[in-house]
DRENKOLBA-462606 format. One record per residue: x, y, z of N, C-alpha, C in turn; residue number from 1. Coordinates in steps of 0.001 Angstrom, whole numbers, plus 500000, padded with zeros to 6 digits. Layout:
REM DRENKOLBA-462606
REC       nX       nY       nZ      caX      caY      caZ       cX       cY       cZ   resi
REC        X        Y        Z        X        Y        Z        X        Y        Z    NUM
...
//
This chain:
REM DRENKOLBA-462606
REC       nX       nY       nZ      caX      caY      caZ       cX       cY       cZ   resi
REC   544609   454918   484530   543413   455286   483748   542238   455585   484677      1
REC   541880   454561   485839   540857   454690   486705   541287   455995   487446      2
REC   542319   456859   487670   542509   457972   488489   541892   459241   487502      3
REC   542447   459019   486273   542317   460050   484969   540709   460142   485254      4
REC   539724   459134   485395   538618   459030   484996   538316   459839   486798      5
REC   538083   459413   487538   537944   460176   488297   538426   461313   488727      6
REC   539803   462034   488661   539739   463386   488327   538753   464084   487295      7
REC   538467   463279   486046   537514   463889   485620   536181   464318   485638      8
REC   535907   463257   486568   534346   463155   486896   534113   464229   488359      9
REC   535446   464720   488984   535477   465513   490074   535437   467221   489757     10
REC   535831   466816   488542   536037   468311   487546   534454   468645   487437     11
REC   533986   468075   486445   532417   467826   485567   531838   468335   487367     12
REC   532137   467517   488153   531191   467766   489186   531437   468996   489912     13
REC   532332   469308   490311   532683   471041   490464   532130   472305   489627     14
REC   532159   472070   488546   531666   473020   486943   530313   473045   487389     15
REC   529463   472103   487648   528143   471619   487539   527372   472098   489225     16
REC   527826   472017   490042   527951   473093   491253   528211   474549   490974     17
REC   529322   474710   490581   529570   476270   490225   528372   476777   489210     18
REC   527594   475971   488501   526788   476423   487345   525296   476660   488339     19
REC   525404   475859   489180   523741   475847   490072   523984   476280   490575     20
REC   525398   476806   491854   525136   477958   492513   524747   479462   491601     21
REC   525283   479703   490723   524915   481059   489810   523462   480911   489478     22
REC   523146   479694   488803   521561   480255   488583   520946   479999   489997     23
REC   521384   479774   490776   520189   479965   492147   520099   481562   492436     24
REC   521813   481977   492330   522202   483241   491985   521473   484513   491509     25
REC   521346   484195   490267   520689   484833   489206   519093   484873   489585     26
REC   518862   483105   490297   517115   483393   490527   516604   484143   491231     27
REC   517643   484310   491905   517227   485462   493120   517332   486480   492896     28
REC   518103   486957   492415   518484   488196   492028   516984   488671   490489     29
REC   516593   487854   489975   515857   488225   489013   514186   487504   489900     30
REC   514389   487470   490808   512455   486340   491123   512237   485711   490897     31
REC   513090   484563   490250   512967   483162   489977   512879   483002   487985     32
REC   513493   484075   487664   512684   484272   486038   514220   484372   485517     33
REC   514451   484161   484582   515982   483846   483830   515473   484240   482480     34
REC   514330   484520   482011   513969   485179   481051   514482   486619   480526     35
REC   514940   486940   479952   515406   488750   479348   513960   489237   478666     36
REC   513201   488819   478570   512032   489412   477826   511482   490480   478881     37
REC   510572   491294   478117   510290   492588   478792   509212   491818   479569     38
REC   508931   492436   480745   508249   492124   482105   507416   492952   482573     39
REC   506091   492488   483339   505814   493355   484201   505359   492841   485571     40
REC   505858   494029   486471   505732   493470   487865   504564   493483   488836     41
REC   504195   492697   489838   502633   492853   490303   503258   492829   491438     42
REC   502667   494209   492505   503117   494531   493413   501719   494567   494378     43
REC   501501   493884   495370   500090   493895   496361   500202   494585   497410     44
REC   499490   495152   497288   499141   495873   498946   498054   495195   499292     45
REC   497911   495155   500232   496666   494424   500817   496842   494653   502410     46
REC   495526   494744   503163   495065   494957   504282   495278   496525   504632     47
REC   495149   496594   506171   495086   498358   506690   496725   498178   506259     48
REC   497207   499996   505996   497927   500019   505915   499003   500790   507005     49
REC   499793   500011   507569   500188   500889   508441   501939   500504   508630     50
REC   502190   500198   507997   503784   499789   507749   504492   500142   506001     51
REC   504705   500765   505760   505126   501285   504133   506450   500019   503755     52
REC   506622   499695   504403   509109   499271   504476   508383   498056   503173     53
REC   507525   497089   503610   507572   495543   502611   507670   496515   501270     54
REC   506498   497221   501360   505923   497943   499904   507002   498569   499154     55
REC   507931   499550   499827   508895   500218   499625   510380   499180   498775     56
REC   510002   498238   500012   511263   497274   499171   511502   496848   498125     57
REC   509669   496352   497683   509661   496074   496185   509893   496834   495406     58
REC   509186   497920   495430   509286   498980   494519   510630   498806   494076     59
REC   511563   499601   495155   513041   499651   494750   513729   498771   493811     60
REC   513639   497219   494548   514127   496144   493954   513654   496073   492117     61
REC   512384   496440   491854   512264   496353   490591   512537   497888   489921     62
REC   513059   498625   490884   513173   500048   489642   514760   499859   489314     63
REC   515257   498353   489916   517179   498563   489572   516886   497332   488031     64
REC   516053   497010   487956   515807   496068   487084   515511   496646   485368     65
REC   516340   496045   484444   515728   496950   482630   515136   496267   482265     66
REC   514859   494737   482565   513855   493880   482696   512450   494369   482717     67
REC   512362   494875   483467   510764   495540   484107   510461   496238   483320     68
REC   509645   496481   482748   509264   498010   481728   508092   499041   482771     69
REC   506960   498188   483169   506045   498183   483853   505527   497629   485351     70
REC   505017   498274   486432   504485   497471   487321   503282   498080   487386     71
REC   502293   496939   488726   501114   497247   488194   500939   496699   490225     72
REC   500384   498151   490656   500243   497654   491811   498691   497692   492353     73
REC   498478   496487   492541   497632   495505   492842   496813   496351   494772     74
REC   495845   496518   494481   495564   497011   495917   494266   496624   496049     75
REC   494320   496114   497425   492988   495430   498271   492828   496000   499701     76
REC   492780   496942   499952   492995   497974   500801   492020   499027   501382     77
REC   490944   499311   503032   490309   499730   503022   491455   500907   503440     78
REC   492653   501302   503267   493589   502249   503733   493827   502569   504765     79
REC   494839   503227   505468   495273   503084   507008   495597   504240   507712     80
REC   496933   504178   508018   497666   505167   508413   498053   506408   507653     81
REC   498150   507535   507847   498499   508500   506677   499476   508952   506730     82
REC   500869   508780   507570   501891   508570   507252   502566   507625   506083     83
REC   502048   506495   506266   502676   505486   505399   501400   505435   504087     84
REC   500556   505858   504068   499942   506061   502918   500360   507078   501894     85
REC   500858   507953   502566   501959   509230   501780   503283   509062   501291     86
REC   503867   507813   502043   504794   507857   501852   504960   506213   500580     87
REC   503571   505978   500314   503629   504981   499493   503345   505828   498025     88
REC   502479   506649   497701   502325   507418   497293   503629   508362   496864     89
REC   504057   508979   498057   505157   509226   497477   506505   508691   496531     90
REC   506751   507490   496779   507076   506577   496309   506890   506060   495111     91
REC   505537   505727   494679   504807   505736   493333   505766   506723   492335     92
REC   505382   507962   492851   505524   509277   492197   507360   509080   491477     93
REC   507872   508830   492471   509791   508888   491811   509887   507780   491291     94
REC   509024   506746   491673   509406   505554   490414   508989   505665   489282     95
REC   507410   506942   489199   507045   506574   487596   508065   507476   486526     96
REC   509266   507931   487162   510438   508418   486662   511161   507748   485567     97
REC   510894   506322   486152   511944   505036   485561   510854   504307   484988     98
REC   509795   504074   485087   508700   502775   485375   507265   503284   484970     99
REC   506981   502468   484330   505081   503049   484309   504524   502298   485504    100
REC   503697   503180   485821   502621   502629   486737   501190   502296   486980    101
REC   501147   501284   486604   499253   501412   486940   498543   500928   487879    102
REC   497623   501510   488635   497124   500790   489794   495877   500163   489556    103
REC   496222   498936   489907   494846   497898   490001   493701   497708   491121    104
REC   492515   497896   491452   491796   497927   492511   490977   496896   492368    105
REC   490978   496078   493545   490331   494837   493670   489513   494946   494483    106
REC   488998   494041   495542   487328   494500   496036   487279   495870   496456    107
REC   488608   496484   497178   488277   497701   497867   489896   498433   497896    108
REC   489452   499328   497373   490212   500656   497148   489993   501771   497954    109
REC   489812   502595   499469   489426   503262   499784   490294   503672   500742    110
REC   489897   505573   500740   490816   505943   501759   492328   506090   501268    111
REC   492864   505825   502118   494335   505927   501883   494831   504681   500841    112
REC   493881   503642   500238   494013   502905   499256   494444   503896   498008    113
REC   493082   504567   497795   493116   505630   496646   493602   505943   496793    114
REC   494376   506930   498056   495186   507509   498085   496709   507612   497612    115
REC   497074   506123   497725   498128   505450   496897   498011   505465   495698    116
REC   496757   505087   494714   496053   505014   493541   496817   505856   492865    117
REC   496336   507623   493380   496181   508150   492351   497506   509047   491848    118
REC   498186   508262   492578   500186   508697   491873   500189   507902   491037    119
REC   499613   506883   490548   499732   505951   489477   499318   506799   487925    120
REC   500623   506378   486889   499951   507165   485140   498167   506803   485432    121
REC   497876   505214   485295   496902   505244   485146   496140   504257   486411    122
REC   494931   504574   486625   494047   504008   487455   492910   502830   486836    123
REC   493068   501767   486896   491539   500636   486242   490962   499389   487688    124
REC   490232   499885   487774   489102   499404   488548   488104   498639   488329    125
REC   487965   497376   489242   486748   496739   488616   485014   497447   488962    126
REC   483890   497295   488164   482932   497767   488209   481932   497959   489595    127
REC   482651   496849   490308   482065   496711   491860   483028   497183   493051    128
REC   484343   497800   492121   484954   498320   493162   484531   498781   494142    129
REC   484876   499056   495637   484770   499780   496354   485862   500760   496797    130
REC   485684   501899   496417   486172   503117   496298   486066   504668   496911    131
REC   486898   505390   496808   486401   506678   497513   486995   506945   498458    132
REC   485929   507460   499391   485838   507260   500949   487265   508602   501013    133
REC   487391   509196   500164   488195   510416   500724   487996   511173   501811    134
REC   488805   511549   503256   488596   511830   504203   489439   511600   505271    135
REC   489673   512341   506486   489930   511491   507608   489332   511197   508940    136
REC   489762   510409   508979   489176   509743   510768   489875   509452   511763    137
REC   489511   509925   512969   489807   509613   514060   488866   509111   515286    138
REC   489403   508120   515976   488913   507671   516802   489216   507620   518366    139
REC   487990   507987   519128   488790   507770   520833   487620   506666   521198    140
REC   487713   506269   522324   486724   506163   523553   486782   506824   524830    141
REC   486298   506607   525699   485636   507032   526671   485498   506219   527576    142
REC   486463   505584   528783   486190   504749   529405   486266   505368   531142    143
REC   486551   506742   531181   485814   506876   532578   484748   506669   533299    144
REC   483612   506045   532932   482553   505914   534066   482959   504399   534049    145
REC   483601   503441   533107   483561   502082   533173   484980   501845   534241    146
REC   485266   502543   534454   486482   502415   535167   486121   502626   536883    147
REC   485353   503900   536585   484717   504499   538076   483698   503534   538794    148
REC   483063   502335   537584   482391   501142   538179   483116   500083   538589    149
REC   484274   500212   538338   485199   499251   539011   486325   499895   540100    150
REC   485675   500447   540274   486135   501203   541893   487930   502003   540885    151
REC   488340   501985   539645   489467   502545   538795   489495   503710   539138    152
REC   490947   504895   539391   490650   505945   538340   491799   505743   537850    153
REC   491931   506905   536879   493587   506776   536037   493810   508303   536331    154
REC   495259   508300   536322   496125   509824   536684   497191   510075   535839    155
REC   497058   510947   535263   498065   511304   534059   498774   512435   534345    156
REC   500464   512652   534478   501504   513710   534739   501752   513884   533276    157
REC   501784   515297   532709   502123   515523   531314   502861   516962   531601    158
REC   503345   517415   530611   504145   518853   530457   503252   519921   530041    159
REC   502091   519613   529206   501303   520282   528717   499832   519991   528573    160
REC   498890   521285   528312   497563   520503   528818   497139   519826   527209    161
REC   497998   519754   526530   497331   519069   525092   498174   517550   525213    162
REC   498947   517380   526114   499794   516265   525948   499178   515146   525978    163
REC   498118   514717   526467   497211   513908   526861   495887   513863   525627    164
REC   496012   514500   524682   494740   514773   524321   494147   513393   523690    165
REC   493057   513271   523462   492447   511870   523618   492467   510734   524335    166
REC   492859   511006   525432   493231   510259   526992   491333   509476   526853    167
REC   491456   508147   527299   490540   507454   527328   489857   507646   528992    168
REC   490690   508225   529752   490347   508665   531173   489499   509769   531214    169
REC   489442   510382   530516   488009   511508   531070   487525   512337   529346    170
REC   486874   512919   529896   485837   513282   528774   486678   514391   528039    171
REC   486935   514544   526541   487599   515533   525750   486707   516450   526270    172
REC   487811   517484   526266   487289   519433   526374   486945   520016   524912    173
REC   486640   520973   524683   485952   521554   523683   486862   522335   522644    174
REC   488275   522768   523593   489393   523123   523155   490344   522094   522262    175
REC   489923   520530   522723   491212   519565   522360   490376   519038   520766    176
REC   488849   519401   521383   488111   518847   520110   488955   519695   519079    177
REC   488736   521059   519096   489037   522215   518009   490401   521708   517734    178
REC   491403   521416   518187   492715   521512   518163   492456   520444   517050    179
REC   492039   519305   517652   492064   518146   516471   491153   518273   515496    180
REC   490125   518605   515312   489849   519325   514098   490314   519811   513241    181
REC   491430   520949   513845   492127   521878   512560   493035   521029   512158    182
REC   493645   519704   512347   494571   518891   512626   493981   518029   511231    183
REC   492980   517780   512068   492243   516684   510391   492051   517731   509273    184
REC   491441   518380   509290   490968   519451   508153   492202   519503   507476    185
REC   493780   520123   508027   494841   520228   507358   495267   518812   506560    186
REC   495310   517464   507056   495599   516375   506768   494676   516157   505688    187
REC   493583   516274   505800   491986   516116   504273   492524   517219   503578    188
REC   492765   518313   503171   493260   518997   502434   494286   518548   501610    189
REC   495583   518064   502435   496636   516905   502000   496028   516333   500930    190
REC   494565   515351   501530   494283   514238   500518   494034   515266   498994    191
REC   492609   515878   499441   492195   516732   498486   493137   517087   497724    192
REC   494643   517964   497530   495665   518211   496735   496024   516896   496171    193
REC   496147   515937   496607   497074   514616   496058   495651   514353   494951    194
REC   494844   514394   494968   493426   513787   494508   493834   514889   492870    195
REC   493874   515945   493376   493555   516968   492266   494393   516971   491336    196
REC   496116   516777   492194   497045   516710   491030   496691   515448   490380    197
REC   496832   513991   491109   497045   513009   490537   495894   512670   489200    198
REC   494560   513309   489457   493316   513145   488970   493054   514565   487523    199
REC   494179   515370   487895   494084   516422   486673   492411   517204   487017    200
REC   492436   517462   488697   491051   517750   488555   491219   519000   489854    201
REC   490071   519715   489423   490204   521255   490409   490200   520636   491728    202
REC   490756   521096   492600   490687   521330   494306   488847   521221   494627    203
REC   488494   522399   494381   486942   522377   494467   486274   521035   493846    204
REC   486478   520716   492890   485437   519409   492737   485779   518133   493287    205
REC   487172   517978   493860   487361   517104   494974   486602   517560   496462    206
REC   486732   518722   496645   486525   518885   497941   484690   518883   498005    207
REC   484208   518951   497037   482712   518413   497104   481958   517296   497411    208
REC   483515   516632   497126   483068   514895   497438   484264   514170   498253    209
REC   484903   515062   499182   485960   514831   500282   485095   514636   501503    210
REC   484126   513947   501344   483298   513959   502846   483136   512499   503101    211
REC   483866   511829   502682   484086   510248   503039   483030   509039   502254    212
REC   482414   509833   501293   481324   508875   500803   482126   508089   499642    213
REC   481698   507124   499983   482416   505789   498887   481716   505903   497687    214
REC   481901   505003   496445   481896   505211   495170   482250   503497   494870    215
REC   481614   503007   493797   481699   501781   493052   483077   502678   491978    216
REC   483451   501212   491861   484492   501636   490677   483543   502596   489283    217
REC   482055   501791   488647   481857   502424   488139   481022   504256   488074    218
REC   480909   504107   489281   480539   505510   489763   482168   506539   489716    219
REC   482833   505767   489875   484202   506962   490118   484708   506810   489014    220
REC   484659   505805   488069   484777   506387   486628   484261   507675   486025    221
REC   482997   507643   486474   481900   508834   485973   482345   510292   486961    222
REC   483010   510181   487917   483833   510749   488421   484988   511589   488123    223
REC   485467   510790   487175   487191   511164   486797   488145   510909   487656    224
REC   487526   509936   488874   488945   509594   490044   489299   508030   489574    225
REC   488931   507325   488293   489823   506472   488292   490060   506554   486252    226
REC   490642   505785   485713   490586   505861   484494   489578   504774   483472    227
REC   489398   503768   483911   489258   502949   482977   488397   501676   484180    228
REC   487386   500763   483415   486986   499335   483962   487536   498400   483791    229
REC   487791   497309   484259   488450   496229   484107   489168   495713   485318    230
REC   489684   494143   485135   490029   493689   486228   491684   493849   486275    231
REC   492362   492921   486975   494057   492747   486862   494753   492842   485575    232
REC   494054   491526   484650   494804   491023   483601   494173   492189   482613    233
REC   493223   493700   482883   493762   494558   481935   494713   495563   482189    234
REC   494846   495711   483544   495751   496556   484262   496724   496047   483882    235
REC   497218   494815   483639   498643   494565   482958   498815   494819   481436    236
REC   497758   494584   480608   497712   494663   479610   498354   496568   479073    237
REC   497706   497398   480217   497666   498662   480412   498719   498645   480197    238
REC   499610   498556   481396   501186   498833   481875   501944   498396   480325    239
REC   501559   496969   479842   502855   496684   479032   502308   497826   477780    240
REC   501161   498280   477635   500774   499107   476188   501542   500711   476531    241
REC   501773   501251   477541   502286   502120   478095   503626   502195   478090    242
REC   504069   501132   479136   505647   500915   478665   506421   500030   477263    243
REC   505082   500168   475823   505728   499803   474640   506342   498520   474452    244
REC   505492   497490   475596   506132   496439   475115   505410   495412   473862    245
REC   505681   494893   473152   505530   494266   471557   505256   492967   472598    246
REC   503370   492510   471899   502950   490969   472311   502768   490798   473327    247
REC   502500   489708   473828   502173   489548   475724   503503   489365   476442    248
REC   503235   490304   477710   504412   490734   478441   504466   489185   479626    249
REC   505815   488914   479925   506106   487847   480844   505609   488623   482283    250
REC   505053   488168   483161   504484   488684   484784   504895   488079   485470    251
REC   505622   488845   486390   506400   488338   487949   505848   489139   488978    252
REC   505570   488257   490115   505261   488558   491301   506955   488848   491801    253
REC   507322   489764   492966   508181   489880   493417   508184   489130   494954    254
REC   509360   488374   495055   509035   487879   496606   508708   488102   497650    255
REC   507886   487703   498312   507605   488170   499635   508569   488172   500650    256
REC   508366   488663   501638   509870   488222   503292   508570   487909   503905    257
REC   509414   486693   504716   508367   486006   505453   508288   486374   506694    258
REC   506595   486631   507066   506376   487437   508250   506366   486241   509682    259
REC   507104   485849   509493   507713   485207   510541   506720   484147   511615    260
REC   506731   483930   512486   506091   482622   512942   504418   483097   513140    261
REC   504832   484445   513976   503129   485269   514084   501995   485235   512537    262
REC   502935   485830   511717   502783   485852   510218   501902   484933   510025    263
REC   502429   483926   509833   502077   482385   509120   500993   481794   509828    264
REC   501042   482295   511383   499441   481723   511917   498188   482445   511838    265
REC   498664   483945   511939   497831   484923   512122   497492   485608   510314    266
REC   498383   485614   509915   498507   486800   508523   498569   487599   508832    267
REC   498806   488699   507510   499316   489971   507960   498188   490958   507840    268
REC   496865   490880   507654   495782   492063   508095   495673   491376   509736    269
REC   495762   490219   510257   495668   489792   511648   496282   490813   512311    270
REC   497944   490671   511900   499250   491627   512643   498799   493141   513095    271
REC   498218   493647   511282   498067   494951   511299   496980   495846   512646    272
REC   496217   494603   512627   494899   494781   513353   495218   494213   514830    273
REC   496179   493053   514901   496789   493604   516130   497845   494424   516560    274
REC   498213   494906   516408   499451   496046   516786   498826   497178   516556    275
REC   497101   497885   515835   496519   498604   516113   495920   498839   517186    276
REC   495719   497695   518150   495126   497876   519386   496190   498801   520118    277
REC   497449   498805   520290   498462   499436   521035   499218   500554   520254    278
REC   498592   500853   519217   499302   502323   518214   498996   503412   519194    279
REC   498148   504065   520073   497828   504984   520267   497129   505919   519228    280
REC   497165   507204   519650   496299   508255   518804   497097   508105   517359    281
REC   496005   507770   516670   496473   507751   514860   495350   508281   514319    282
REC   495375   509247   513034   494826   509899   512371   495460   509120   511205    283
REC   493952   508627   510671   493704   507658   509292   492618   508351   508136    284
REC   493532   507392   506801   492982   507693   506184   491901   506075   505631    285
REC   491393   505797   506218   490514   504330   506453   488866   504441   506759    286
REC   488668   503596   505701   487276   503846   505661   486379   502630   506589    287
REC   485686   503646   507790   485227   503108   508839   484638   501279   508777    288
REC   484773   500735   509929   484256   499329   509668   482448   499650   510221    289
REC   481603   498629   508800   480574   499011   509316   480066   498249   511031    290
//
């Protein structure tokens, strides 16, 4: 009898393992939520932007989901790089295929922030947003005479005379200026088109106000570059009225990957802002630090 009873209790305890490995299973696989009710997802961007892959991941992960009806991406962002600002943007754009989208703007939306923005159905902004700042920038210095005071020089072998251009060793020529000029102008045009489609608004009345000047959320309402006032919890409200969901929608954050030991001491606008010291020449869409 005492064997019967413990085979049984070895059973019960096997079943009961097999049942917690699946929902650890399942938690993961769903974000910790075991709920079937319709959802919506809050996706953050936050700091310069100059890495797209975290952002990208989420996205994906919730467009395999029927769970999700809606996400609602959350941005705190003076904007960054314009590679990966395009390509977040771009991104936006093939998910609102599957997914509504609305973008939320929290203290600062600018630059290549908006720029992400305005692939979103809809745009809601709080009243003190900081916004705008359509444009691009580039930055050099100039450290030949500080070098020549320390008895320095620097010598650069290249293939071509543009190969070097913005070399911190001697003074830009008048030619490399022009070159990069037509360089930005083409890239602000970029913005300007993304602005016009996403905004349902002429080329020309963007490009009137493509000169980098910022905007309060409620000024760019009056604008037509965002849709609506309000904070997060109407931007969700948005998404679930959009994607038709009946009553208040359940909200999941999607997990983070942990940025590893640097991460956790520094954070990740720390990272961004260090590994900008060693990017080299980048053309941004980031609205200058005062």
């Amino acid at each position: 009898m005492g064997e019967k009873i413990k085979t049984l209790l070895a059973a019960v305890g096997a079943v009961f393992v097999v049942i917690l490995v699946l929902s650890l299973a399942i938690a993961a696989f769903t974000g910790g939520s075991f709920s079937t009710a319709d959802k919506v997802a809050i996706v953050e961007l936050e700091g310069i932007i100059t890495d797209p892959a975290e952002t990208i991941r989420r996205f994906k992960a919730l467009e395999e989901r029927d769970d999700v009806k809606a996400i609602v991406l959350r941005i705190d962002s003076p904007g960054g790089a314009v590679g990966p600002s395009q390509e977040i943007h771009g991104e936006i754009k093939r998910l609102r295929e599957k997914k509504k989208v609305v973008a939320s703007m929290g203290t600062i939306a600018a630059s290549g922030g908006y720029y992400t923005a305005v692939a979103a159905d809809r745009i809601v902004a709080n009243p003190g947003t900081i916004t705008g700042s359509i444009g691009v920038i580039v930055e050099f210095f100039n450290a030949e005479e500080l070098l020549g005071k320390l008895g320095l020089k620097g010598y650069v072998v290249k293939s071509g005379k543009f190969k070097d251009v913005g070399s911190p060793l001697r003074k830009m020529e008048d030619e490399e200026r022009k070159l990069l000029q037509a360089v930005i102008d083409d890239v602000n045009e970029q913005f300007i088109a993304a602005v016009a489609e996403g905004r349902n608004l002429k080329p020309d009345e963007v490009r009137a106000i493509a000169d980098g000047r910022i905007f309060t959320g409620a000024q760019a309402k009056e604008k037509g570059l965002i849709d609506e006032l309000g904070g997060l919890s109407r931007a969700i409200k948005v998404g679930a009225e959009l994607s038709g969901i009946e009553g208040e929608p359940e909200i999941i954050y999607p997990e983070k990957r942990d940025l590893g030991f640097l991460g956790s001491i520094l954070g990740k606008a720390s990272i961004d802002n260090f590994t900008d010291l060693f990017s080299g020449l980048r053309i941004m869409y980031l609205l200058p630090k005062p």
